[in-house]
PyMOL Python script that loads the backbone (N, CA, C, O; Angstrom):
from pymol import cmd

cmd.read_pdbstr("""\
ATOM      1  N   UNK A   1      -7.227  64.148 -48.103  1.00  0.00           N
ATOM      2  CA  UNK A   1      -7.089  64.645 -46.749  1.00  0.00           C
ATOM      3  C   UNK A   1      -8.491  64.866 -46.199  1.00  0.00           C
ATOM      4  O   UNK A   1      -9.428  65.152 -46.944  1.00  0.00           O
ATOM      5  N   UNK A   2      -8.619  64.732 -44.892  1.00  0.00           N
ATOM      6  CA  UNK A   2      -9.935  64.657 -44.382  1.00  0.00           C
ATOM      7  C   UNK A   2      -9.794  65.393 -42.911  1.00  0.00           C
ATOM      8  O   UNK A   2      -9.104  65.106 -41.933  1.00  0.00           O
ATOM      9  N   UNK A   3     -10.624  66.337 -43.129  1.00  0.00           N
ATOM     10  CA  UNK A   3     -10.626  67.340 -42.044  1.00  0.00           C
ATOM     11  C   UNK A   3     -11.394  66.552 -40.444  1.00  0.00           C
ATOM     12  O   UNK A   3     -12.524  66.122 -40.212  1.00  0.00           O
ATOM     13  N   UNK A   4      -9.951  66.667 -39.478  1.00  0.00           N
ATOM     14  CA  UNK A   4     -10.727  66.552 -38.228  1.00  0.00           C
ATOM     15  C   UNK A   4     -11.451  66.799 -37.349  1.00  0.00           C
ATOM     16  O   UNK A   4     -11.100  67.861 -36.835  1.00  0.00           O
ATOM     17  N   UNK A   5     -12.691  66.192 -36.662  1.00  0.00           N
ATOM     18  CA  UNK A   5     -13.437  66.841 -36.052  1.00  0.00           C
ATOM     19  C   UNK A   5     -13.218  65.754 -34.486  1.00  0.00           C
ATOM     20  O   UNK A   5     -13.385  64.561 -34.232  1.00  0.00           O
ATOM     21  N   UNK A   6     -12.777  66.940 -33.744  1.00  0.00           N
ATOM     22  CA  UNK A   6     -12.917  65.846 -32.361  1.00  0.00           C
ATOM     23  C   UNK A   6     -13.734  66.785 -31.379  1.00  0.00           C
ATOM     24  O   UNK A   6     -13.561  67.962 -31.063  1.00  0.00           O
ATOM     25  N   UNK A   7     -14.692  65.841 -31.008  1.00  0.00           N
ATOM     26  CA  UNK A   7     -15.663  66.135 -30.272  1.00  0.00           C
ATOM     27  C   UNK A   7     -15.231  65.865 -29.054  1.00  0.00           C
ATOM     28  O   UNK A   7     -16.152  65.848 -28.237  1.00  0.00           O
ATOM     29  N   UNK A   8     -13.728  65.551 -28.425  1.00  0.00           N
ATOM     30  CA  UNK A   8     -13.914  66.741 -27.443  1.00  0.00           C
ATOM     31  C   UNK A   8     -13.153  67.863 -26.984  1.00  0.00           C
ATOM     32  O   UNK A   8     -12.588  68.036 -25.904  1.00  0.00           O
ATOM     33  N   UNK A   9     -13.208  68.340 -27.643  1.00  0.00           N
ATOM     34  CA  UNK A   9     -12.425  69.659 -27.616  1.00  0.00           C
ATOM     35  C   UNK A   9     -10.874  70.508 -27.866  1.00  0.00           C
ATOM     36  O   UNK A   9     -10.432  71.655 -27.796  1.00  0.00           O
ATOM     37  N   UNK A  10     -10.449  69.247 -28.167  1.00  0.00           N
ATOM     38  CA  UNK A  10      -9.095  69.607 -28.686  1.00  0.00           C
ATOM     39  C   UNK A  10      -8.646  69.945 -30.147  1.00  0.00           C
ATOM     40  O   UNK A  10      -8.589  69.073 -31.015  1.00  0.00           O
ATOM     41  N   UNK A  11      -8.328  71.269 -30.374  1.00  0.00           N
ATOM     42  CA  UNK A  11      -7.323  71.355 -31.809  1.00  0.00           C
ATOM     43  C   UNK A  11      -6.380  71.621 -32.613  1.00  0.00           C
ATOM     44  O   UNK A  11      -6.153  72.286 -33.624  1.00  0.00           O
ATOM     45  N   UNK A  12      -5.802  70.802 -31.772  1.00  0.00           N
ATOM     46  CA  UNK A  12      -4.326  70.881 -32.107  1.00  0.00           C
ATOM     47  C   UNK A  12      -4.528  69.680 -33.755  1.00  0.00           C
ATOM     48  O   UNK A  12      -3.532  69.479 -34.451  1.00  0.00           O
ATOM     49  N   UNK A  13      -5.439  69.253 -33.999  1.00  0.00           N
ATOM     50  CA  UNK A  13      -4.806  68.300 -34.818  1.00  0.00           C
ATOM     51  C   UNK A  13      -5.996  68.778 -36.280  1.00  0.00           C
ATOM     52  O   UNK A  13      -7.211  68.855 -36.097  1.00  0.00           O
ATOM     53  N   UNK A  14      -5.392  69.026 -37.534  1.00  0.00           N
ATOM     54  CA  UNK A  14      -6.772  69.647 -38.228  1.00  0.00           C
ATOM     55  C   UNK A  14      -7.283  68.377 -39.433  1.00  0.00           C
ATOM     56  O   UNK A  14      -8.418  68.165 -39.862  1.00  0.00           O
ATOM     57  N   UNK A  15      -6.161  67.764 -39.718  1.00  0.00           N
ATOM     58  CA  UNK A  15      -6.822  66.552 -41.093  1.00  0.00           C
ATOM     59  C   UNK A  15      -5.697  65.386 -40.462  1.00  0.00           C
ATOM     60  O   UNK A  15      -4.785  65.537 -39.650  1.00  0.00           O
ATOM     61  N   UNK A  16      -6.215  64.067 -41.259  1.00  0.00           N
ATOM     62  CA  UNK A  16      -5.476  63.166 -41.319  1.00  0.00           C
ATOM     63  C   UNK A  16      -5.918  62.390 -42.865  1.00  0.00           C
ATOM     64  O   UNK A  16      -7.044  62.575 -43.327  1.00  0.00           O
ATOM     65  N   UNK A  17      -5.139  61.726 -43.411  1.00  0.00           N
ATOM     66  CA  UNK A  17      -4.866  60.846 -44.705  1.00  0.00           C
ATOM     67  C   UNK A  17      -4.898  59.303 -43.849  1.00  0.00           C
ATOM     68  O   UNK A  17      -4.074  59.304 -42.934  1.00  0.00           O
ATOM     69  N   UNK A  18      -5.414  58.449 -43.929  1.00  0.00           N
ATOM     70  CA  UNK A  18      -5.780  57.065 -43.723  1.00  0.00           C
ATOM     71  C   UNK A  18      -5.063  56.466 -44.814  1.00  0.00           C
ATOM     72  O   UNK A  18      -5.637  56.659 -45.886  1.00  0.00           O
ATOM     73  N   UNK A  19      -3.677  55.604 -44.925  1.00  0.00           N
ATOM     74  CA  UNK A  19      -3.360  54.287 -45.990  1.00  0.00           C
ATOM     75  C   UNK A  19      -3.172  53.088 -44.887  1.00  0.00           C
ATOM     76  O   UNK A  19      -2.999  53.032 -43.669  1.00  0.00           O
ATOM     77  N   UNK A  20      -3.313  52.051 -46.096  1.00  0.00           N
ATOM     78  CA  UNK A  20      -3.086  50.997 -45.360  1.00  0.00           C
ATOM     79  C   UNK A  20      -2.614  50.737 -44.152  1.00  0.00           C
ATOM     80  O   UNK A  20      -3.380  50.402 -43.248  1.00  0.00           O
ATOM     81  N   UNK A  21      -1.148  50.867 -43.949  1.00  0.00           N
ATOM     82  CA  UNK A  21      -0.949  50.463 -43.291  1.00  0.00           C
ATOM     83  C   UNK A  21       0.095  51.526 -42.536  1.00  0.00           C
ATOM     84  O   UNK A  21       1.246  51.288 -42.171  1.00  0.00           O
ATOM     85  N   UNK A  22      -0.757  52.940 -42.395  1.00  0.00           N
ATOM     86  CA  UNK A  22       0.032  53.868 -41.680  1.00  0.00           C
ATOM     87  C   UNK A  22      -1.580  55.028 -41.311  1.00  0.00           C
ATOM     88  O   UNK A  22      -2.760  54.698 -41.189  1.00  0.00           O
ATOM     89  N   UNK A  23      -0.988  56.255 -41.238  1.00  0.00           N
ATOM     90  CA  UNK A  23      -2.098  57.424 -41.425  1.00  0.00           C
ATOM     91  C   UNK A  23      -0.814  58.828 -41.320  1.00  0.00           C
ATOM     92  O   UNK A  23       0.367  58.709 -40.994  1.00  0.00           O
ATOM     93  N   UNK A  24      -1.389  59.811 -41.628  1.00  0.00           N
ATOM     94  CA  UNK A  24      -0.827  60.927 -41.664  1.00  0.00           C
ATOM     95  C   UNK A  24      -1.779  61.737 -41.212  1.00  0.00           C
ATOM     96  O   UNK A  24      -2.936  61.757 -41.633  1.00  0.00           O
ATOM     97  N   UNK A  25      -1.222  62.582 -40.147  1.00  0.00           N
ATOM     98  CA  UNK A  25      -1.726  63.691 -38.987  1.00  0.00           C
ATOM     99  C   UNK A  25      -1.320  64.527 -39.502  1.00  0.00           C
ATOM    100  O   UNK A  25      -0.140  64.450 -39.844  1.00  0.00           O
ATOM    101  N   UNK A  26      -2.310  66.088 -39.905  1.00  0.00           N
ATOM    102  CA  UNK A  26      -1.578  67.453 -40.073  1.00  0.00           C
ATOM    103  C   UNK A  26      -2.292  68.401 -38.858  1.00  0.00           C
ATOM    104  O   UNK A  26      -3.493  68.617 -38.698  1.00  0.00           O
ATOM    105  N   UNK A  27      -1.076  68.921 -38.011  1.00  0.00           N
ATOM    106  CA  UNK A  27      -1.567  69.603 -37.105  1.00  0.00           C
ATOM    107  C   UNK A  27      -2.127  70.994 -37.422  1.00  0.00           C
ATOM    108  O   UNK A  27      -2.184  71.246 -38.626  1.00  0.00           O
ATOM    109  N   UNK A  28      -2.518  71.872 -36.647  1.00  0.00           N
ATOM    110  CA  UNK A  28      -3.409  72.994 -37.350  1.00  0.00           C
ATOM    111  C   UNK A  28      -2.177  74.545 -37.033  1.00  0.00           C
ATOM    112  O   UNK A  28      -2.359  75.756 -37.156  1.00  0.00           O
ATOM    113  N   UNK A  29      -0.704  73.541 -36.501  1.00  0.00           N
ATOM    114  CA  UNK A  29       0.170  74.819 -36.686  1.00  0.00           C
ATOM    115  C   UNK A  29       0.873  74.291 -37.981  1.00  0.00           C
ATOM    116  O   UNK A  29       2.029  74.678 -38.148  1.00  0.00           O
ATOM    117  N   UNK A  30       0.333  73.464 -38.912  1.00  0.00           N
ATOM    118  CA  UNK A  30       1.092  73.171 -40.260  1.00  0.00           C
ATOM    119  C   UNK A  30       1.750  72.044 -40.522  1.00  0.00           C
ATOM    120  O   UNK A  30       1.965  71.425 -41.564  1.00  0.00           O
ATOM    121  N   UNK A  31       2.041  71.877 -39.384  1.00  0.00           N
ATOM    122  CA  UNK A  31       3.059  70.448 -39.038  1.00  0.00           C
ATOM    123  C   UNK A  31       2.519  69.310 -39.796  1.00  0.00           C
ATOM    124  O   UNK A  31       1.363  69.409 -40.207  1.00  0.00           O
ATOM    125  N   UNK A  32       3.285  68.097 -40.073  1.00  0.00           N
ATOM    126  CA  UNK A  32       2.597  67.011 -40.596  1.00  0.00           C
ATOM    127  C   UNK A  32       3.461  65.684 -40.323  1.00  0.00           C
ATOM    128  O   UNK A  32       4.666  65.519 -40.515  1.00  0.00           O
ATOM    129  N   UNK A  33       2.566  64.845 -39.854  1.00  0.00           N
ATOM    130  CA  UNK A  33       3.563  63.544 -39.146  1.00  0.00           C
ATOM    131  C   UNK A  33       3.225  62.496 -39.797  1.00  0.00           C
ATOM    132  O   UNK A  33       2.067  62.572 -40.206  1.00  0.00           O
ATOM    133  N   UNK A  34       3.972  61.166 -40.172  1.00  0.00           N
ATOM    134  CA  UNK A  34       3.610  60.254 -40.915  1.00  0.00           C
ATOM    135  C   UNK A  34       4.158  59.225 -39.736  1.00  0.00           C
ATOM    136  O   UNK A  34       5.303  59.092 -39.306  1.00  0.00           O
ATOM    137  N   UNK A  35       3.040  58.605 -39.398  1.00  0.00           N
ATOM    138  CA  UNK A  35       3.029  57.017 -38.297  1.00  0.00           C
ATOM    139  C   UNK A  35       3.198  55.993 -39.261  1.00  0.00           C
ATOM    140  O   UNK A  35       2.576  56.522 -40.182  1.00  0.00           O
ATOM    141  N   UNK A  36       3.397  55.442 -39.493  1.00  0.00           N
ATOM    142  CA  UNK A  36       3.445  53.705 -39.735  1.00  0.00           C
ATOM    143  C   UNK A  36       3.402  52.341 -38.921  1.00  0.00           C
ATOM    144  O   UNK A  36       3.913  52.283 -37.803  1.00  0.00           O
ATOM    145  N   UNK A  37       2.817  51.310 -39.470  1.00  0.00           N
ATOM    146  CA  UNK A  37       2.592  50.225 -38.728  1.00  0.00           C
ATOM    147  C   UNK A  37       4.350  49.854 -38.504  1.00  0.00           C
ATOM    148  O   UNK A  37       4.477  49.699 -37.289  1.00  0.00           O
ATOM    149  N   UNK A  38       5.430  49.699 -39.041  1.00  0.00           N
ATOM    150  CA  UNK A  38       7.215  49.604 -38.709  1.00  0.00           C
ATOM    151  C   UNK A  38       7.078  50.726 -37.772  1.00  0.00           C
ATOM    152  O   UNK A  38       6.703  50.366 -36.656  1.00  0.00           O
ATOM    153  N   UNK A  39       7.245  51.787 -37.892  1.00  0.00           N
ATOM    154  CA  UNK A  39       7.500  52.554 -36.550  1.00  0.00           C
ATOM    155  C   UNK A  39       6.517  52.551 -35.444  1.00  0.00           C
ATOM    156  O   UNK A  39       6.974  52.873 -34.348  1.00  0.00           O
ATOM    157  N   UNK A  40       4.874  52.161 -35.526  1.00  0.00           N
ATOM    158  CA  UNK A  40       4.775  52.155 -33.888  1.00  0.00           C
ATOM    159  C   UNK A  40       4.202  50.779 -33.659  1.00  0.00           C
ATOM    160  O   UNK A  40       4.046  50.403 -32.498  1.00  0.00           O
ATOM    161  N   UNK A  41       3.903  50.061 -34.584  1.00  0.00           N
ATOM    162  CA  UNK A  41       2.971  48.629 -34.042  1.00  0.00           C
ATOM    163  C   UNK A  41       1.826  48.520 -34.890  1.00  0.00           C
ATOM    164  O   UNK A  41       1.185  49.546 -34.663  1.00  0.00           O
ATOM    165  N   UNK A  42       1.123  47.733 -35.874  1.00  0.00           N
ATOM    166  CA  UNK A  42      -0.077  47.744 -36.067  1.00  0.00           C
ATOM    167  C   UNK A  42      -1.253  48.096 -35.339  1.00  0.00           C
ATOM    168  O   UNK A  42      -2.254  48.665 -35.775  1.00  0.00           O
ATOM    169  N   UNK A  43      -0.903  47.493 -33.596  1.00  0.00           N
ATOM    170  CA  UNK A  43      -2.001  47.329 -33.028  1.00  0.00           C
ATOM    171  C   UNK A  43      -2.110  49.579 -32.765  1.00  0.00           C
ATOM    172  O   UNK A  43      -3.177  50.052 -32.372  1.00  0.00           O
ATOM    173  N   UNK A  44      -1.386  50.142 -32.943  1.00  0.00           N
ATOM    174  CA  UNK A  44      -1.314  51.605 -32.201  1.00  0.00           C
ATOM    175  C   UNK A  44      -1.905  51.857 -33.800  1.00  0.00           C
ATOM    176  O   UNK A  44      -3.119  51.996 -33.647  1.00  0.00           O
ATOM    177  N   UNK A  45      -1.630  51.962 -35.060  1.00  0.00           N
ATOM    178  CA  UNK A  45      -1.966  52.264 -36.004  1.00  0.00           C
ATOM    179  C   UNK A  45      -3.575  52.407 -36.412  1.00  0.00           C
ATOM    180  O   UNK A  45      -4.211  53.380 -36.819  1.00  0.00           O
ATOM    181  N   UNK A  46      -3.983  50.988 -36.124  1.00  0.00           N
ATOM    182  CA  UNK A  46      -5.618  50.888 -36.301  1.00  0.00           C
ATOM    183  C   UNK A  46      -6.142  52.009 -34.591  1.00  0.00           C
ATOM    184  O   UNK A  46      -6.935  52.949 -34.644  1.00  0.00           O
ATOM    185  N   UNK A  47      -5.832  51.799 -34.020  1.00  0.00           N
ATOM    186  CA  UNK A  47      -6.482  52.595 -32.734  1.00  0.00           C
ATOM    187  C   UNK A  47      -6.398  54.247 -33.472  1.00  0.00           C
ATOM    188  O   UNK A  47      -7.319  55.063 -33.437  1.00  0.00           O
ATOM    189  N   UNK A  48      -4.992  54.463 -34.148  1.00  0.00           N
ATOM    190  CA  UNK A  48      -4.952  55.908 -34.152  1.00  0.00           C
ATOM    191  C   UNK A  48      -6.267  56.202 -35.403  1.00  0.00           C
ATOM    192  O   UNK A  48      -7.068  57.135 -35.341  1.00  0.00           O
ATOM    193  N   UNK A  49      -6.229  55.387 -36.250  1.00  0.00           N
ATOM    194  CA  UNK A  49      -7.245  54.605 -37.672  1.00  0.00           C
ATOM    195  C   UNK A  49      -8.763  55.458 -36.965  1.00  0.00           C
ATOM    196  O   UNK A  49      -9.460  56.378 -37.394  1.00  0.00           O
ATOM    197  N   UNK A  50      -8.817  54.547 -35.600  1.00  0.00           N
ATOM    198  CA  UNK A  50     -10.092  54.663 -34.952  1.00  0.00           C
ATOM    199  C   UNK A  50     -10.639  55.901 -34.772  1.00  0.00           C
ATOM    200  O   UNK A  50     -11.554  56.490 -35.348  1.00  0.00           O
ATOM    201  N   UNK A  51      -9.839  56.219 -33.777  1.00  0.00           N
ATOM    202  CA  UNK A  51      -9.916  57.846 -33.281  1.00  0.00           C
ATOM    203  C   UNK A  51     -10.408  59.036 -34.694  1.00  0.00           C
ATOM    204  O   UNK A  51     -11.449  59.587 -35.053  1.00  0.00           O
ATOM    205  N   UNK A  52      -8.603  58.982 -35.277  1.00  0.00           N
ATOM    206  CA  UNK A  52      -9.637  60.343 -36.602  1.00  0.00           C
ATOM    207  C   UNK A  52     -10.531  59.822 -36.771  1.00  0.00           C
ATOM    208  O   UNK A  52     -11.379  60.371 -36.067  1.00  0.00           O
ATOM    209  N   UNK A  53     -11.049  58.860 -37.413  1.00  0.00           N
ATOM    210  CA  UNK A  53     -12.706  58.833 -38.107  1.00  0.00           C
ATOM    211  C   UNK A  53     -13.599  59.192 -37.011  1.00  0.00           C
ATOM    212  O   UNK A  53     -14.541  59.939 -37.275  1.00  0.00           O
ATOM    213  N   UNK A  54     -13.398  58.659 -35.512  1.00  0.00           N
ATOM    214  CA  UNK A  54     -14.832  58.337 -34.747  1.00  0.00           C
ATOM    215  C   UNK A  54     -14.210  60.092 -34.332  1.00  0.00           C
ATOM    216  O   UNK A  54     -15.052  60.724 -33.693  1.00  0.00           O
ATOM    217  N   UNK A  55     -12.986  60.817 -34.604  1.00  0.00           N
ATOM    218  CA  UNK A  55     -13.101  62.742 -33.646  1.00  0.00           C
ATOM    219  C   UNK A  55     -12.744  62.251 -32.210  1.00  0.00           C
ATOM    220  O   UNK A  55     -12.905  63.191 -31.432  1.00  0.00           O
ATOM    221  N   UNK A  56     -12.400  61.339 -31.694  1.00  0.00           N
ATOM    222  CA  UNK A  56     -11.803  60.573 -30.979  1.00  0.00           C
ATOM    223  C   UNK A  56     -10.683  61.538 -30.284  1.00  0.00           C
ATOM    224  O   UNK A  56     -10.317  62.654 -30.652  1.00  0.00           O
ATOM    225  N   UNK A  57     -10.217  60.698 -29.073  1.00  0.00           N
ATOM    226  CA  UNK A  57      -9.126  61.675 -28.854  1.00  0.00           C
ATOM    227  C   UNK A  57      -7.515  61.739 -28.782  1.00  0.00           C
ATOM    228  O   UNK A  57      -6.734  61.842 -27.836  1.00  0.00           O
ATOM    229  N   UNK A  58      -7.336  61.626 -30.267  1.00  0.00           N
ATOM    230  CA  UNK A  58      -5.836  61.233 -30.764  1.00  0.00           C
ATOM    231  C   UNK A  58      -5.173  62.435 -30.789  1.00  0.00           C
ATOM    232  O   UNK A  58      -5.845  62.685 -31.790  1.00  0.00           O
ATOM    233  N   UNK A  59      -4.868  62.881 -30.727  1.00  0.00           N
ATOM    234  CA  UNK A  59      -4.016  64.366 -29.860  1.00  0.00           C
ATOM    235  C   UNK A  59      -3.500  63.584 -28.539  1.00  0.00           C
ATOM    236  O   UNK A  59      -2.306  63.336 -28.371  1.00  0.00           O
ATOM    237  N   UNK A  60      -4.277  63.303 -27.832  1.00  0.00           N
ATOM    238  CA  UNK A  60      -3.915  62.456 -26.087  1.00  0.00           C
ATOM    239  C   UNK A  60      -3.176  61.553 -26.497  1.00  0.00           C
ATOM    240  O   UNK A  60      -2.010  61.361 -26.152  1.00  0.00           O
ATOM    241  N   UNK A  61      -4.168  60.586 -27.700  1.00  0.00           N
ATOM    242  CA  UNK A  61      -3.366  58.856 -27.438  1.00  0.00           C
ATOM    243  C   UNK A  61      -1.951  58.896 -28.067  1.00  0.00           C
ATOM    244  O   UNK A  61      -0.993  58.176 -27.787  1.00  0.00           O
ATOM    245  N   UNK A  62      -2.040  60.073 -29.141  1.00  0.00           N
ATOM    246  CA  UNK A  62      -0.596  60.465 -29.538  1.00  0.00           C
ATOM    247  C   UNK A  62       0.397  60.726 -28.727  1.00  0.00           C
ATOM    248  O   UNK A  62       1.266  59.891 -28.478  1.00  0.00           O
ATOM    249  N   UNK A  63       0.372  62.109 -28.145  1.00  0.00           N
ATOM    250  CA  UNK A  63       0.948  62.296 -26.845  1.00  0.00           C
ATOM    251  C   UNK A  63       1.531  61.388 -25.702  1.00  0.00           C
ATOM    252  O   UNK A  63       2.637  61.279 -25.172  1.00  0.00           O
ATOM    253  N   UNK A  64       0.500  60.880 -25.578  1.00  0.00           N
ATOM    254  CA  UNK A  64       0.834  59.416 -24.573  1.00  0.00           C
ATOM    255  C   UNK A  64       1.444  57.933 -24.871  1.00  0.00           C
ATOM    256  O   UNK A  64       1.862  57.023 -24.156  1.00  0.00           O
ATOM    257  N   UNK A  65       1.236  58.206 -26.790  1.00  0.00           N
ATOM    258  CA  UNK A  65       1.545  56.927 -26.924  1.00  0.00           C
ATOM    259  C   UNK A  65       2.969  56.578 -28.100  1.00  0.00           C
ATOM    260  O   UNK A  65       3.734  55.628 -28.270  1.00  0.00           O
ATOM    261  N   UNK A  66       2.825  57.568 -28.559  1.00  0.00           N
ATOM    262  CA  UNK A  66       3.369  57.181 -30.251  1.00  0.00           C
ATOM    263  C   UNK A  66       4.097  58.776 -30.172  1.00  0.00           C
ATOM    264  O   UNK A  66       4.298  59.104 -31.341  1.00  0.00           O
ATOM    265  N   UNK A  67       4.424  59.551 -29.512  1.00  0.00           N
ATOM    266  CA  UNK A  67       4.528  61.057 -30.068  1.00  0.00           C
ATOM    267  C   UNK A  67       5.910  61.205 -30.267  1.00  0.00           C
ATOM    268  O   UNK A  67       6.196  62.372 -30.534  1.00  0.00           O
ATOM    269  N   UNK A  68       7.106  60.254 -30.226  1.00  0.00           N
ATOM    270  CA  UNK A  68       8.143  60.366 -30.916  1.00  0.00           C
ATOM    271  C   UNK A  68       8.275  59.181 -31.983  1.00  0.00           C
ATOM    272  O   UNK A  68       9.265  58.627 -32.462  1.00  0.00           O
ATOM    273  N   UNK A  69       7.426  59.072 -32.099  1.00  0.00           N
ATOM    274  CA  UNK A  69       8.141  57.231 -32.870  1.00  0.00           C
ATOM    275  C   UNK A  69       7.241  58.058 -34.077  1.00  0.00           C
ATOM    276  O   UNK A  69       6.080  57.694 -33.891  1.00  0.00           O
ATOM    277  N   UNK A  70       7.274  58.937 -35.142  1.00  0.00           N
ATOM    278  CA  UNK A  70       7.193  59.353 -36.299  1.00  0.00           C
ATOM    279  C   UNK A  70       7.908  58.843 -37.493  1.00  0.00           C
ATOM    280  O   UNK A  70       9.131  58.705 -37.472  1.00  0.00           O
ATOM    281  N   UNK A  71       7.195  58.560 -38.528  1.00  0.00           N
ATOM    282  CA  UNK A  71       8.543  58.142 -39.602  1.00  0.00           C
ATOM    283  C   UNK A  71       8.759  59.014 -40.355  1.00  0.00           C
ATOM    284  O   UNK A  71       9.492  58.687 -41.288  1.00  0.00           O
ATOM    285  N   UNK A  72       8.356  60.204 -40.344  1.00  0.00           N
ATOM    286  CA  UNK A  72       8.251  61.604 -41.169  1.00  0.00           C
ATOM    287  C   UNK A  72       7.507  63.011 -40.544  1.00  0.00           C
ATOM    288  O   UNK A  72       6.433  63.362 -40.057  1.00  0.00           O
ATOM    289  N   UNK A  73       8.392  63.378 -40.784  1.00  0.00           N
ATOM    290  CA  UNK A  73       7.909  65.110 -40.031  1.00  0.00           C
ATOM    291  C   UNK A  73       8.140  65.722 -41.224  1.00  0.00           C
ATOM    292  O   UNK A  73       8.937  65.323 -42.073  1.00  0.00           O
ATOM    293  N   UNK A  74       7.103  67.175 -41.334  1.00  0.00           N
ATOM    294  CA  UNK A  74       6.905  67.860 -42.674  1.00  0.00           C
ATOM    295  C   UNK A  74       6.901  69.077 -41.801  1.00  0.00           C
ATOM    296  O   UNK A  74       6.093  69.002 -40.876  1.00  0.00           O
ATOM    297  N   UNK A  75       7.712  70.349 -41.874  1.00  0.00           N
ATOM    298  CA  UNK A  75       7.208  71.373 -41.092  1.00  0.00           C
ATOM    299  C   UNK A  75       6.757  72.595 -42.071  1.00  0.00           C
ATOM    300  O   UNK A  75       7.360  73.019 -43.056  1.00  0.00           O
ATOM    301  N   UNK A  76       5.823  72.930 -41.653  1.00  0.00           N
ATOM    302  CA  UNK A  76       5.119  73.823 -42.707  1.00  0.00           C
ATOM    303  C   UNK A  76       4.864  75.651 -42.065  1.00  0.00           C
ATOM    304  O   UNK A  76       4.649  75.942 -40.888  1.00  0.00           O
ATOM    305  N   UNK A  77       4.949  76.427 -42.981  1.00  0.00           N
ATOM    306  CA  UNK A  77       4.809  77.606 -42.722  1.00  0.00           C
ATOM    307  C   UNK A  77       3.733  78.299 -42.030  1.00  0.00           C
ATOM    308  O   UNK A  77       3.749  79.188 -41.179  1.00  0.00           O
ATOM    309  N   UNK A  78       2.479  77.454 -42.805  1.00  0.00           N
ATOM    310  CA  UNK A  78       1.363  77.799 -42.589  1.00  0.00           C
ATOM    311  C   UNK A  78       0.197  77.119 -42.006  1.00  0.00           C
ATOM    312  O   UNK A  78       0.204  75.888 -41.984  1.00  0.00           O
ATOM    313  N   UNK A  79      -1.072  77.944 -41.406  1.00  0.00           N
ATOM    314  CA  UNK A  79      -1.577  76.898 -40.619  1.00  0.00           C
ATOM    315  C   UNK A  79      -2.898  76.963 -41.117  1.00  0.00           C
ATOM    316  O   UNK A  79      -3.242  77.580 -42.126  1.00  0.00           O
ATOM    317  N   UNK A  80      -3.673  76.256 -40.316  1.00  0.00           N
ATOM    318  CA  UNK A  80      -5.070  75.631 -41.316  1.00  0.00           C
ATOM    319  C   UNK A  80      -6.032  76.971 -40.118  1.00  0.00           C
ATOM    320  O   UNK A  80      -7.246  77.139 -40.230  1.00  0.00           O
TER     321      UNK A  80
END
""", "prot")
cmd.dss("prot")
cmd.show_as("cartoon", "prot")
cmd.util.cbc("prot")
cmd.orient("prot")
């Protein structure tokens, strides 16, 4: 897991896990979402890829782009 840093200002989102051919978002109220290239598109996968590493602003492109098409929700007690 690799802690997010987005430079610009949003934090709602605290780590993400990078595999092949998906990524996993854990939000910083605990939550945890698993995208895949079958549920939103390769081409949305590498963009979301982009964002965590570059702190980018995937909170938005989520929101706007992919924010129901999840293939796994984890809801967690606790927050980061």
């Amino acid at each position: 897991m690799e802690r997010y840093i987005n430079f610009g200002g949003d934090q709602t989102i605290a780590a993400f896990d990078i595999y092949p051919d998906a990524i996993r978002v854990d939000l910083t109220n605990g939550d945890s979402y698993l995208y895949s290239e079958s549920g939103v598109g390769s081409q949305a996968i590498q963009r979301m890829k982009s964002l965590a590493v570059a702190g980018g602003e995937l909170a938005q492109y989520i929101q706007r782009n992919v924010a129901q098409k999840y293939d796994m929700r984890v809801h967690h007690t606790h927050s980061y």
